[in-house]
N, C-alpha and C positions, 0 to 999 in steps of 0.2 A: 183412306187418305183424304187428307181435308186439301180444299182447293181455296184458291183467291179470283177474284175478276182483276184482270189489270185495265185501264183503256189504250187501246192505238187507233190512230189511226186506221182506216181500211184501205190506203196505201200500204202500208205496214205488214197489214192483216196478208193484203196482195203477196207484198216481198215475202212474206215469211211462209205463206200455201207453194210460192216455187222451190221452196225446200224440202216441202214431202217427199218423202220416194216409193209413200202406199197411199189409198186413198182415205184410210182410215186412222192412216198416224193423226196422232193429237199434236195442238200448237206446244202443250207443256213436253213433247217429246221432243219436237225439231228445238225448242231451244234450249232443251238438255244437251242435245246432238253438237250444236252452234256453239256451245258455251263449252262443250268438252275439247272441240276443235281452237278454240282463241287459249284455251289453257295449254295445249302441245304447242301451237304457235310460240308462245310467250318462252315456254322450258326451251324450245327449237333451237332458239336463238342465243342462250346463254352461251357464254366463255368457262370451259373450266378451268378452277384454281389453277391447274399447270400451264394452262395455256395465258393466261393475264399474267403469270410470272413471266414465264418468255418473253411476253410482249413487252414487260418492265425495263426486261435486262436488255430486249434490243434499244428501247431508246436509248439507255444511260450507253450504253455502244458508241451510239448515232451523234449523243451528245459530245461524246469525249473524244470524236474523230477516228472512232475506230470501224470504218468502212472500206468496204474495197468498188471501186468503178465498176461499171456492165463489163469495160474493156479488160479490165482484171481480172473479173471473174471468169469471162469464158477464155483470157490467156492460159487461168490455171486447173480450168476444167481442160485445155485442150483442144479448142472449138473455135 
């Protein structure tokens, strides 16, 4: 495997050695590690298509007046 030098800081260098979790992991491991972690972050948080249609049709709902009060709701729940 071919390698590169990058420069950081040795601030950097600092943050990135409290990432190991052996003493002999490499820096190109923890920010394989880092970088696999910000990628599940990222998917985490998406909406799926069914779920951003819902969300559509509540506004147009919300838009057009068609809501019910807290005090409506829990009348017709029974509560």
């Amino acid at each position: 495997m071919n390698y590169t030098s990058i420069q950081i800081s040795p601030e950097t260098r600092a943050k990135l050695g409290k990432f190991k979790e052996y003493t002999r992991e490499t820096y190109d491991e923890v920010l394989n590690k880092l970088m696999s972690i910000v990628e599940l972050a990222r998917d985490e948080g998406k909406l799926s298509d069914e779920t951003l249609q819902d969300i559509a049709e509540a506004k147009k709902q919300y838009a057009s007046g068609k809501t019910f009060s807290t005090k409506e709701v829990l009348e017709k729940l029974g509560v």
